[in-house]
C-alpha positions as CSV (number, residue, x, y, z in Angstrom):
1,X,13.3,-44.1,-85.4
2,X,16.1,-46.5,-84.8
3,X,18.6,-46.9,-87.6
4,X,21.0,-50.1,-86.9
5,X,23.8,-50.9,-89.8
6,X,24.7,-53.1,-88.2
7,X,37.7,-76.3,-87.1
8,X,37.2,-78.1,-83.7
9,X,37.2,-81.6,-82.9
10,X,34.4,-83.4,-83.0
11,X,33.5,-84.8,-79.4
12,X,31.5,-87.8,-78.4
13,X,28.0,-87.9,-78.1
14,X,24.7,-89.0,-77.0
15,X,21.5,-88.1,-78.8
16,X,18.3,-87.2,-77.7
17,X,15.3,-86.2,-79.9
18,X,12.3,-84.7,-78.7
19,X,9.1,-84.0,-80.7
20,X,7.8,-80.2,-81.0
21,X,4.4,-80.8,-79.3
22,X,6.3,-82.1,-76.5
23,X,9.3,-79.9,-76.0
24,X,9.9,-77.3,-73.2
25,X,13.0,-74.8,-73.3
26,X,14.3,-72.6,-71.4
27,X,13.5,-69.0,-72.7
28,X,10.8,-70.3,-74.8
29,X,8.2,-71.8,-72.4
30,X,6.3,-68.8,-71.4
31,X,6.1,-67.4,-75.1
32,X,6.2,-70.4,-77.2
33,X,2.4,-69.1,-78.7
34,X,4.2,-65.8,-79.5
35,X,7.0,-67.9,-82.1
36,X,6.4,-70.5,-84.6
37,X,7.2,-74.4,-82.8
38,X,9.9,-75.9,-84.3
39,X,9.9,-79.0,-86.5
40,X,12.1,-80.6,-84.2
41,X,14.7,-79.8,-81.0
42,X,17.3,-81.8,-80.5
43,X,19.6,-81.8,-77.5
44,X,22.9,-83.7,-78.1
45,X,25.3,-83.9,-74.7
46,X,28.7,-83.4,-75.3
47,X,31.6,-85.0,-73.3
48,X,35.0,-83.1,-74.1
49,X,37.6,-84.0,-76.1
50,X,40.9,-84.1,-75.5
51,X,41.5,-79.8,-76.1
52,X,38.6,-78.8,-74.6
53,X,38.3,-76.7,-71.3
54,X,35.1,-77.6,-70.5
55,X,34.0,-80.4,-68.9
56,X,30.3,-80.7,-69.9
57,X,28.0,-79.1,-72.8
58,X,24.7,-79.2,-74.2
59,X,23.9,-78.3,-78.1
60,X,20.9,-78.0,-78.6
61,X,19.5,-77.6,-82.5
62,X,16.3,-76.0,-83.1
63,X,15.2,-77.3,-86.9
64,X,12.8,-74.8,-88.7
65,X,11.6,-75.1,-92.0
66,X,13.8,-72.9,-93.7
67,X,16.7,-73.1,-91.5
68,X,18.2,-74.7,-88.3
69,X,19.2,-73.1,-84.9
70,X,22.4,-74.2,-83.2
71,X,23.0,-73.6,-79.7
72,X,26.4,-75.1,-77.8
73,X,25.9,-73.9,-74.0
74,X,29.3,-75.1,-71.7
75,X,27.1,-73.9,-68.9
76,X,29.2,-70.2,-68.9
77,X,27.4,-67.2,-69.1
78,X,26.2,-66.9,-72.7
79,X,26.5,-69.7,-75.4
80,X,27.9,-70.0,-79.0
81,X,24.6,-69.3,-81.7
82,X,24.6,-70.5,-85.2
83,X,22.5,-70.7,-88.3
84,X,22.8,-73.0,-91.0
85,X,20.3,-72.7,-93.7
86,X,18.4,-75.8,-95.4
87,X,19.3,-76.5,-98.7
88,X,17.8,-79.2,-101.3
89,X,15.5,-80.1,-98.1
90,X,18.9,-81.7,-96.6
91,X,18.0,-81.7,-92.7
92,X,21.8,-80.7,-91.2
93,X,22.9,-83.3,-88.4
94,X,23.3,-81.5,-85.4
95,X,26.4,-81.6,-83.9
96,X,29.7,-79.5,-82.9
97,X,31.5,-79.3,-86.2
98,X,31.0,-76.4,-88.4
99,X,29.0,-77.2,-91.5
100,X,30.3,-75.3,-94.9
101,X,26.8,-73.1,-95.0
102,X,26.8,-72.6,-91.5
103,X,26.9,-68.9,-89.8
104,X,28.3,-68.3,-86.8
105,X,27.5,-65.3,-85.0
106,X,30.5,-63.3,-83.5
107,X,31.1,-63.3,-79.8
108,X,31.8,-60.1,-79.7
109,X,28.9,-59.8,-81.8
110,X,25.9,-60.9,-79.7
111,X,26.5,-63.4,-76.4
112,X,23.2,-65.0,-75.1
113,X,21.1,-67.5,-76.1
114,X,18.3,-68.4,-78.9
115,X,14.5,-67.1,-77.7
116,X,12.6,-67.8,-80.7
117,X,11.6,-67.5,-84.4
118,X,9.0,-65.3,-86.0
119,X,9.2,-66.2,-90.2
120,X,12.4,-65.5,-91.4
121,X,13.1,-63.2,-87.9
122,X,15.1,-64.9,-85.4
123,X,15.4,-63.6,-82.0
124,X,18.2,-64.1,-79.4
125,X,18.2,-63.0,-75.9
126,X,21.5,-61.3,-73.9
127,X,23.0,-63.6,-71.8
128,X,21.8,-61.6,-68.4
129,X,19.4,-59.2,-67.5
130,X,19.7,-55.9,-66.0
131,X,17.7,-52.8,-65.0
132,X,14.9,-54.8,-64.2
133,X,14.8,-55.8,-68.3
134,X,16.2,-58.4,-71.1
135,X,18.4,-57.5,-73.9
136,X,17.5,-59.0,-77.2
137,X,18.4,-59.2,-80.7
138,X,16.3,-59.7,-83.8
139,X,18.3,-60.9,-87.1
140,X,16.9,-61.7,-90.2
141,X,18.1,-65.0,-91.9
142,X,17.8,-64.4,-95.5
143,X,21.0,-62.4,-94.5
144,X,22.4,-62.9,-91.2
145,X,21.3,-59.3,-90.9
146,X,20.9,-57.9,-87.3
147,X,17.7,-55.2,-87.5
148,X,17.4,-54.2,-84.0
149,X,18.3,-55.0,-80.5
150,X,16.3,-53.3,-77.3
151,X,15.4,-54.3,-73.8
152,X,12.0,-55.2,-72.8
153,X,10.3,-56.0,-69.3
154,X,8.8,-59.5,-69.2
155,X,9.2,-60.5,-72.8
156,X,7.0,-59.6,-75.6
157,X,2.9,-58.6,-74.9
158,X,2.4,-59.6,-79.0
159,X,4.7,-60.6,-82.1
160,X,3.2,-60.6,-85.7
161,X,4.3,-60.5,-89.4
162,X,2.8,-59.0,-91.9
163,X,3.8,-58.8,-95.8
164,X,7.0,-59.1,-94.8
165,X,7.1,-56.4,-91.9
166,X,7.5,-57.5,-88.5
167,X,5.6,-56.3,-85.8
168,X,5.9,-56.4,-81.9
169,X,4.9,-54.7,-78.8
170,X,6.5,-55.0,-75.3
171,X,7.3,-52.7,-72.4
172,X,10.5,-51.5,-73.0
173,X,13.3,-50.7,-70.5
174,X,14.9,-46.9,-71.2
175,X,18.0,-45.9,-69.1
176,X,18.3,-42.4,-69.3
177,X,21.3,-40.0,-68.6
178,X,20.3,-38.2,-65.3
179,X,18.0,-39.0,-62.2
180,X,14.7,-37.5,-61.5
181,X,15.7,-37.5,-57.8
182,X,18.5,-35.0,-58.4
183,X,18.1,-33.5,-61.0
184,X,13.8,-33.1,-61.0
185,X,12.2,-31.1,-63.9
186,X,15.2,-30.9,-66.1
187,X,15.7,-34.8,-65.7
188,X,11.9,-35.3,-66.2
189,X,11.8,-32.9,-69.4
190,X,15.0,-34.4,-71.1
191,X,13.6,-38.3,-70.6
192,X,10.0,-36.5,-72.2
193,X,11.8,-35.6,-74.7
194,X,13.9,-38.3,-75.9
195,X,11.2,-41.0,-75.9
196,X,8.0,-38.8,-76.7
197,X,6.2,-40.1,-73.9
198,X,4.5,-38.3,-71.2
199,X,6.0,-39.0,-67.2
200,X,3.3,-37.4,-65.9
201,X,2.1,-40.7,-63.9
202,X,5.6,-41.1,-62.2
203,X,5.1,-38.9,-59.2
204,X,5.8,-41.6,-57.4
205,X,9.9,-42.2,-58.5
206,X,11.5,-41.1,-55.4
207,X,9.7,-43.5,-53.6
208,X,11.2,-46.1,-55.9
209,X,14.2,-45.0,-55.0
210,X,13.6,-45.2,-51.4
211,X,12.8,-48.8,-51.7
212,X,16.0,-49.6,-53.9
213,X,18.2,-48.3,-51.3
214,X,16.1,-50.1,-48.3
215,X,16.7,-53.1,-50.4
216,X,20.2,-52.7,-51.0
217,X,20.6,-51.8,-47.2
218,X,18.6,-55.2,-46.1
219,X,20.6,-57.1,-48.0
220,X,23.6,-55.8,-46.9
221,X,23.1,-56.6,-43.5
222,X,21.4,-60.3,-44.2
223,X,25.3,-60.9,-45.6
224,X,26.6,-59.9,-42.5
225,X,24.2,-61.7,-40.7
226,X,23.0,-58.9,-38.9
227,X,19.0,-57.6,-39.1
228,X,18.3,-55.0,-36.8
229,X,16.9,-51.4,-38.1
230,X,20.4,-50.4,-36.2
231,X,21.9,-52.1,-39.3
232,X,19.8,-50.7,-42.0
233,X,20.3,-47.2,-41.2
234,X,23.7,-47.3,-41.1
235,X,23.2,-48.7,-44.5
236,X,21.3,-46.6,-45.8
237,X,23.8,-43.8,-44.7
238,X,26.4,-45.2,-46.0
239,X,24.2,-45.8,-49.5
240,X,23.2,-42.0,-49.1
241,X,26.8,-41.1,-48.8
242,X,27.3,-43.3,-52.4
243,X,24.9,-40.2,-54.2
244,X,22.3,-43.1,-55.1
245,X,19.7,-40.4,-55.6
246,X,22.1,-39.7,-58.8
247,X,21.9,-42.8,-60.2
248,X,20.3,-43.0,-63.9
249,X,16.3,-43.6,-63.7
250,X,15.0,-46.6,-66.0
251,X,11.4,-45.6,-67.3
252,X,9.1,-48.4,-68.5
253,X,6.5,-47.8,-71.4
254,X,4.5,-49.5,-73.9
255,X,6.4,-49.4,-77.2
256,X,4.8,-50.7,-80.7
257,X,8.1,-51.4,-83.1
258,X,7.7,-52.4,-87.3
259,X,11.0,-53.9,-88.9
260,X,11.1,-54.2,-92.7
261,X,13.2,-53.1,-95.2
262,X,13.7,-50.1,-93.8
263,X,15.1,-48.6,-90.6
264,X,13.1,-50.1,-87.8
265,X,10.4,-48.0,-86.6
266,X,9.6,-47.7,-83.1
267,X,6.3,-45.9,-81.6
268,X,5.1,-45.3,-77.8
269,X,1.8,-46.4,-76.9
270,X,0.5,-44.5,-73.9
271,X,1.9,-42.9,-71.0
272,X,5.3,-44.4,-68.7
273,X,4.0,-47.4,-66.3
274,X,7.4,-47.1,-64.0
275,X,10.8,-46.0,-63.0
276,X,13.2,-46.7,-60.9
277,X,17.0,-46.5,-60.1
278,X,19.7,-47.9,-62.7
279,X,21.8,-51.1,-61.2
């Protein structure tokens, strides 16, 4: 069980409007059955004013029935998110200024960028992914309430609510504390441990390890523009000499997770599909 307590100038514009039935975005293209289709998405393209750093920008406002997704990417890594809710059936314009009822969420808070909506759950991606996984967030927008952040492996397998309780499964990403190269059974019993799933099907870990490092070591070489298994080798001695072999192993298993009113619940289903070596 996971327990989680968790005035600029306005710039000129031009507007464009797209229709839900015809919209694609990025992040939401590949699992736009999974979250309700907005009413509307509107991009607006931002030239800077005379303060601003940047020198181009997109906001793009996702309008939902209750409520209305803001998202101002300058094309850095992550982008500024906000929330303003819809009152007296008042559609907000969508543009840079802050609105009165408008909720911005804290850099240091969350960085990424908006995935979807689920009811009155709201999802937000990290703004990178790592350990062969994406970060994401899930806040509720009755209260600008963050529930629960994880990592999954290629987004979500199914996304549901019901009576009020949201419900999701997905492969998630675990980065554990110790290798099961180095340190073997004691490794493979704390990870057993911790997640309450059986690694009984990754015999094959140290071979995913071998192929990280032959990786790394190819890659290497393709920068210096050298390929010959001369190369690699030295590579990989020099990768060997780096203790890789110790490096954290990242599990992937099934995981069924319920979010209501209280702490978020989080289940296993089935036994651990993969490992590998931590970046």
């Amino acid at each position: 069980m996971f327990k989680f307590t968790i005035k600029l100038p306005k710039a000129s514009a031009v507007v464009t409007t797209l229709v839900a039935s015809a919209f694609l975005m990025s992040g939401l293209a590949c699992a736009k059955d999974l979250f309700d289709k907005p009413l509307e998405v509107r991009r607006v393209h931002l030239k800077p004013g005379p303060k601003d750093l940047w020198e181009k920008a997109e906001l793009t406002c996702y309008r939902f029935p209750k409520f209305t997704v803001k998202q101002f990417d300058i094309g850095e890594i992550g982008a500024e998110l906000s929330i303003i809710p819809i009152q007296a059936n008042l559609v907000p314009a969508c543009e840079r200024a802050k609105q009165m009822n408008e909720y911005v969420i804290p850099g240091d808070f969350w960085t990424g960028y908006f995935k979807g909506v689920k009811s009155d759950f709201i999802f937000f991606d990290d703004s990178d992914g790592n350990n062969g996984g994406m970060k994401f967030m899930v806040l509720r927008q009755s209260d600008n309430k963050k529930l629960f952040e994880d990592t999954a492996e290629n987004g979500f397998q199914s996304i549901s609510v019901k009576n009020g309780q949201l419900e999701m499964r997905y492969l998630r990403v675990f980065v554990s504390d110790c290798s099961m190269v180095s340190a073997e059974d004691v490794c493979r019993d704390s990870i057993e441990k911790k997640i309450q799933v059986s690694l009984e099907p990754l015999s094959f870990c140290g071979k995913q390890y071998e192929a990280a490092k032959r990786s790394l070591a190819k890659a290497r070489c393709e920068a210096q523009s050298e390929t010959s298994w001369a190369c690699i080798d030295t590579e990989l001695t020099n990768i060997n000499a780096q203790k890789w072999d110790e490096a954290p192993t990242v599990v992937v298993y099934g995981v069924e997770v319920s979010i209501g009113d209280a702490a978020p619940i989080l289940k296993p289903r089935g036994k651990a599909m993969d490992c590998h070596p931590a970046d």
